[in-house]
C-alpha positions as CSV (number, residue, x, y, z in Angstrom):
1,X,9.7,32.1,9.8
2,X,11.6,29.6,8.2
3,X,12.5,30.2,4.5
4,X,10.8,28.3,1.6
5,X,13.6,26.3,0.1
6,X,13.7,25.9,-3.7
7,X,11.5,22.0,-4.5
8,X,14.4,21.8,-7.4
9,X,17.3,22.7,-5.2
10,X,15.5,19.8,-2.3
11,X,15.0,17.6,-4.8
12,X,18.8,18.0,-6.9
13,X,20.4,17.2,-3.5
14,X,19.0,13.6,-3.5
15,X,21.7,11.0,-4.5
16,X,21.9,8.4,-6.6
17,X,20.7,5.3,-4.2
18,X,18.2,8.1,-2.4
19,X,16.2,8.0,-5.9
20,X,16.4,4.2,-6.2
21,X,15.4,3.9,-2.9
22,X,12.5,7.0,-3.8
23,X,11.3,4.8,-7.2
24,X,11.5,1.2,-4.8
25,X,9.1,2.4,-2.4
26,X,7.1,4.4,-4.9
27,X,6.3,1.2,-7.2
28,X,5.6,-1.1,-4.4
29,X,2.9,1.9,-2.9
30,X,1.6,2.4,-6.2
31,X,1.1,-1.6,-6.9
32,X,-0.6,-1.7,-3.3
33,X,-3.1,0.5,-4.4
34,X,-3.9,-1.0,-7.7
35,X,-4.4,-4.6,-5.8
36,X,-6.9,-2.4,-3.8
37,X,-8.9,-1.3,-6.5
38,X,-9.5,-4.4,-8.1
39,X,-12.2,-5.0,-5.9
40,X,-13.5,-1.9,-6.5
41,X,-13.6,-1.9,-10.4
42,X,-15.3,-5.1,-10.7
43,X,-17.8,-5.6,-7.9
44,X,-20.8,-6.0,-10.0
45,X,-19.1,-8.8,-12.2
46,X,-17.9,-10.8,-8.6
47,X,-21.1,-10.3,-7.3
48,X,-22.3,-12.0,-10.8
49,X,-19.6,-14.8,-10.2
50,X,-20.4,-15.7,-6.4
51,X,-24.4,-15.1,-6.6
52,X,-24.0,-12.2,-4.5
53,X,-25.5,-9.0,-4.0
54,X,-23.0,-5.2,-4.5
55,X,-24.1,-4.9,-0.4
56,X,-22.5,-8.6,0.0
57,X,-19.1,-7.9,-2.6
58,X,-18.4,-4.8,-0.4
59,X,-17.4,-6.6,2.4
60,X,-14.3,-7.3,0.1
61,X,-13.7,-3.6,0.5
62,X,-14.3,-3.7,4.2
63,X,-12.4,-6.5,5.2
64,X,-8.8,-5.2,3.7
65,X,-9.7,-1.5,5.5
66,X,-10.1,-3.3,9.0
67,X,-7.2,-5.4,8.7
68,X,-5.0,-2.9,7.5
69,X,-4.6,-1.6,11.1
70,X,-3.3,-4.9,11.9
71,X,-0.7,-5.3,9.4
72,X,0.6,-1.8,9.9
73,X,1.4,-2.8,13.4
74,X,3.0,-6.5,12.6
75,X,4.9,-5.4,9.6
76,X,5.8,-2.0,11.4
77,X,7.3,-3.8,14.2
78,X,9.2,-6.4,12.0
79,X,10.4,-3.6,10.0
80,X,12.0,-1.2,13.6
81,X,13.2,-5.2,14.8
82,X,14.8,-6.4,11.6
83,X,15.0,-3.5,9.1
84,X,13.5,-2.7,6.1
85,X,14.4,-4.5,3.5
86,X,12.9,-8.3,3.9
87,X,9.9,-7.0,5.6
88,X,9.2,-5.8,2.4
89,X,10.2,-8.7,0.4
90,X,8.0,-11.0,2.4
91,X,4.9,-8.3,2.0
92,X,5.0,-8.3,-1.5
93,X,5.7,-11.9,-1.5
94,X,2.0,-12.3,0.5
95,X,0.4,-9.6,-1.9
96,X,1.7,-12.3,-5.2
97,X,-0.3,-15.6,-3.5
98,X,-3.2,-13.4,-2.4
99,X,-4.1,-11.6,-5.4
100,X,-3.1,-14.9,-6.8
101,X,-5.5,-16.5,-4.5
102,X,-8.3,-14.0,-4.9
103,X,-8.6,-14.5,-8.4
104,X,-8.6,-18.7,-8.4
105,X,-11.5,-18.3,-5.7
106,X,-14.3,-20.2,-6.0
107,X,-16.8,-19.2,-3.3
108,X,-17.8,-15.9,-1.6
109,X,-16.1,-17.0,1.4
110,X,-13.2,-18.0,-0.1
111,X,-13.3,-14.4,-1.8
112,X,-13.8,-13.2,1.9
113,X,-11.0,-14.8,3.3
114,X,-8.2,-13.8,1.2
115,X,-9.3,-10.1,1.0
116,X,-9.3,-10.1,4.8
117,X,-5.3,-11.6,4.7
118,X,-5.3,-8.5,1.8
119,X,-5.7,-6.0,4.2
120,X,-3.1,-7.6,6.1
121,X,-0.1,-7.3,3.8
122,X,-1.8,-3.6,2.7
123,X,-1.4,-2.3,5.7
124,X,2.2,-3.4,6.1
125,X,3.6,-1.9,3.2
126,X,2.8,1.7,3.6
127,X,5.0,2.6,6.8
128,X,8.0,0.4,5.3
129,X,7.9,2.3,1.7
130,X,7.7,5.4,3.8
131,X,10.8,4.6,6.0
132,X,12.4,3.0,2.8
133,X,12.4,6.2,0.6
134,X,12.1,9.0,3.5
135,X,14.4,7.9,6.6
136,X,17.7,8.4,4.3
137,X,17.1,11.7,2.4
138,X,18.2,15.2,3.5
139,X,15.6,16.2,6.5
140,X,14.9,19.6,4.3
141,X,14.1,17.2,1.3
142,X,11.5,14.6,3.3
143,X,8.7,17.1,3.0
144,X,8.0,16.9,-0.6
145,X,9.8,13.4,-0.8
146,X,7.0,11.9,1.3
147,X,4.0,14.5,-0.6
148,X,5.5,12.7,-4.2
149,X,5.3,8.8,-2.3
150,X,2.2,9.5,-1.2
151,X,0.6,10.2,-5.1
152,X,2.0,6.1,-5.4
153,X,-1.9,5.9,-4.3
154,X,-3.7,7.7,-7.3
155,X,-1.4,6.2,-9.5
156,X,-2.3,3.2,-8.7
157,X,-5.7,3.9,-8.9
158,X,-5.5,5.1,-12.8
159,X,-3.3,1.9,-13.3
160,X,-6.0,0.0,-12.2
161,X,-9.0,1.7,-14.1
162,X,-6.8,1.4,-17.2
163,X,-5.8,-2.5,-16.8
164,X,-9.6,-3.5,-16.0
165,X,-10.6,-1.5,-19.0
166,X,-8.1,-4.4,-21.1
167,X,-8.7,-7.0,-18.6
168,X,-11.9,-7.5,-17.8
169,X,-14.5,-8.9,-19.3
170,X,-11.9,-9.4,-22.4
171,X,-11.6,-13.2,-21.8
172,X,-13.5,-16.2,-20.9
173,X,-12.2,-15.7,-17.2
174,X,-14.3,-12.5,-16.7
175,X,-12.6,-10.6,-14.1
176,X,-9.8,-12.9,-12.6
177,X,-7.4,-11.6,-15.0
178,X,-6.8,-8.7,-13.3
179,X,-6.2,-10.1,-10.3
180,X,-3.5,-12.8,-11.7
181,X,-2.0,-9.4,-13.3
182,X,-1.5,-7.6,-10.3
183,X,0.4,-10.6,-9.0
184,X,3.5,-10.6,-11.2
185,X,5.0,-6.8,-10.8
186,X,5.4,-7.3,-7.0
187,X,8.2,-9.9,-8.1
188,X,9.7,-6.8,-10.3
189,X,9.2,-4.8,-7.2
190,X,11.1,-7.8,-4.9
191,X,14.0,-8.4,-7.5
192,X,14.6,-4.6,-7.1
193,X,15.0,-4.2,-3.6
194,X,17.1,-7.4,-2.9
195,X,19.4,-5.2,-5.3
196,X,19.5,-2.3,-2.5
197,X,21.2,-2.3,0.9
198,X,19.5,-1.9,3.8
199,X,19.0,1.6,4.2
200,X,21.5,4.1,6.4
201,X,20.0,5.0,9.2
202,X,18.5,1.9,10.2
203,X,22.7,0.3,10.0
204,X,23.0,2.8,12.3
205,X,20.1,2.3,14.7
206,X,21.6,-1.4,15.0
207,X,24.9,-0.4,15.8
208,X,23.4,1.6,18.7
209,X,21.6,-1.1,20.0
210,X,24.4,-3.4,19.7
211,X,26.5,-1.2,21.1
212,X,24.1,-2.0,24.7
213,X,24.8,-5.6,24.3
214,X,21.2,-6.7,24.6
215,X,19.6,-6.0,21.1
216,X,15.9,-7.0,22.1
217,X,15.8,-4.8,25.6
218,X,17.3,-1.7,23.6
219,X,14.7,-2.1,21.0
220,X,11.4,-2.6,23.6
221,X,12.9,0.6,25.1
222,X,12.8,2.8,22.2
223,X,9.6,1.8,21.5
224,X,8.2,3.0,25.0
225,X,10.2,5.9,24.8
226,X,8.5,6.7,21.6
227,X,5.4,6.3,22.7
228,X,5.8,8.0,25.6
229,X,7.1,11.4,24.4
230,X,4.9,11.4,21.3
231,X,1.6,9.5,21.9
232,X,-0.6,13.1,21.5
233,X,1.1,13.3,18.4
234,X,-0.1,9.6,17.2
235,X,-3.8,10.3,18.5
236,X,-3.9,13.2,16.7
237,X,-2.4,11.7,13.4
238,X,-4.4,8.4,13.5
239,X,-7.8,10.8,13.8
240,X,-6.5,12.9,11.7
241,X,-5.9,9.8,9.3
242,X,-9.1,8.1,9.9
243,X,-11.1,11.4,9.0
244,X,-8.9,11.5,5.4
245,X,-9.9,7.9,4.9
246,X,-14.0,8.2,6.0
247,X,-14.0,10.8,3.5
248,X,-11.8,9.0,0.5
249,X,-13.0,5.5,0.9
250,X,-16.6,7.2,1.4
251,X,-16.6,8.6,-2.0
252,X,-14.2,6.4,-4.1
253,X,-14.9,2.8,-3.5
254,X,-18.4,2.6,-5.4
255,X,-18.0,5.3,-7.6
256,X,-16.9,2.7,-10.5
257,X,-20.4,0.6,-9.5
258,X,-22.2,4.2,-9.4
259,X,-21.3,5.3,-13.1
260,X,-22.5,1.9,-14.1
261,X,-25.7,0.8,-12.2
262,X,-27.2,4.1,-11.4
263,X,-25.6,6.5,-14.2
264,X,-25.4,3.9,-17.0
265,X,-22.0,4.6,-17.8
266,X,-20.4,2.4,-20.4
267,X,-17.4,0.5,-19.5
268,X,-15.4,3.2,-21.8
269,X,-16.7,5.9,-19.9
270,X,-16.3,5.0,-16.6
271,X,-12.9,4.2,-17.6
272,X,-12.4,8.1,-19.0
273,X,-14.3,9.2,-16.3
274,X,-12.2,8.1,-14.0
C-alpha cells in the first residue's frame, strides 16, 4: 500500500504559476456555479415576472443540465485541438452576454432560450478549469488539487445566496440585478488568464504532434486511442457522475423555493439557512 503523503508537503511543492493557474480555474468554476444558481434563488419572482408557474420556471433549470453534456463535448474538443487558454476566454466571454441576456429578457421564451445556450458555455468550462489547474501540478499533488477545484461549486452557491440576499428584490428591477452582476467578474476572470501562458503539458502535447507533420490526423488518433483503451472507465465515470448529479440537483435546485412557499421562510432565513 502506497503511503499517505503529507496534504501540506503536496500542496508546498506547487509553484508559483501552479497556484495562479489553481486560483484561475478555481474563480472561473466558482462563478459558473453562481450563474447557475441564479435561477434557482429567484424562481418564484421570474415566474412572477413572465406569468408563469414554479413547474414552468424550472425548465430554466432543466434546460442548462441537458445542454451541459453538449458543451462539455464542444468546448472539450476545442480545448485537446487548440489548448486551453482561449477556450476559456471565449466561454466566459458567452457566460457575460448570456447572463447579460437572461436578465434583459422579456418573455418566457426568451428566458428559455438563453438558459438553454447557459448550459452550453456551463458545460464547457468544467473540463477546461480542470485541465487548466490539474494537468501541470506534481501527479502526487492532483489528488487534493482537483478535491479543493471541485469546492469552486459550493462556493459559488454561498456567493450566490449572499448576492440575491442584496440584489434581489432591492431595486425597481426585481431580480435582473443579479443576473447583470454575475456578468462582470467573468471579465476579471478573462483579464487573468490572458496574463498566463498556455499551460505545460499541453506546449508539449503540440510539439508531439508537430513533430508527425500532420497536426489534425495526430490529434483524431489520440482521441481514438483514448477512447479505446479507457472507454469502461468513461461509462463508469459518467454513471457514476450522473448518480452524484440525480441526487444533488434532486435536492438543491428548489430548496430556496421550498423554505419560502411551503416552510414560509423569510428572505433572511433562507439566506442563513442556506
Amino acid at each position: 500500500m502506497d503511503r499517505v503523503e503529507n496534504p501540506f508537503t503536496l500542496l508546498a511543492s506547487l509553484t508559483r504559476m501552479n497556484w495562479l493557474m489553481f486560483l484561475c480555474a478555481f474563480a472561473a468554476w466558482t462563478w459558473d456555479a453562481f450563474d447557475f444558481f441564479t435561477v434557482s434563488l429567484t424562481i418564484t419572482e421570474i415566474g412572477a415576472t413572465f406569468n408563469e408557474s414554479t413547474k414552468a420556471v424550472t425548465w430554466g433549470i432543466t434546460l442548462v443540465l441537458m445542454f451541459r453534456s453538449v458543451g462539455a463535448i464542444i468546448f472539450g474538443i476545442a480545448a485537446d485541438r487548440y489548448g486551453r487558454k482561449w477556450p476559456f476566454v471565449v466561454n466566459n466571454v458567452l457566460f457575460i452576454v448570456l447572463e447579460l441576456g437572461t436578465g434583459f429578457c422579456q418573455t418566457y421564451r426568451q428566458f428559455l432560450a438563453c438558459r438553454a445556450l447557459f448550459g452550453v458555455a456551463m458545460g464547457g468550462i468544467y473540463g477546461n478549469c480542470a485541465a487548466t489547474a490539474i494537468e501541470d501540478v506534481p501527479p502526487k499533488a492532483r489528488g487534493i488539487v482537483s478535491g479543493m477545484l471541485q469546492q469552486g461549486y459550493a462556493f459559488g452557491y454561498l456567493l450566490a445566496t449572499a448576492f440575491a440576499r442584496g440584489l434581489v428584490d432591492t431595486t425597481p428591477h426585481g431580480w435582473r440585478p443579479l443576473f447583470w452582476f454575475g456578468a462582470c467578474p467573468p471579465v476579471l476572470f478573462i483579464a487573468f488568464r490572458l496574463c498566463l501562458p498556455e499551460t505545460d503539458s499541453f506546449i508539449e502535447r503540440q510539439r508531439v504532434r508537430a513533430a508527425g507533420h500532420n497536426v489534425g490526423k495526430t490529434f483524431i488518433s489520440e482521441g481514438k486511442v483514448a477512447l479505446r483503451r479507457h472507454w469502461m472507465l468513461l461509462v463508469y465515470l459518467v454513471l457514476l457522475m450522473a448518480g452524484f448529479n440525480f441526487m444533488s440537483h434532486g435536492s438543491q435546485d428548489l430548496y430556496p423555493t421550498m423554505l419560502t412557499n411551503q416552510y414560509g421562510f423569510s428572505k433572511n432565513g433562507v439566506t442563513v439557512t442556506q
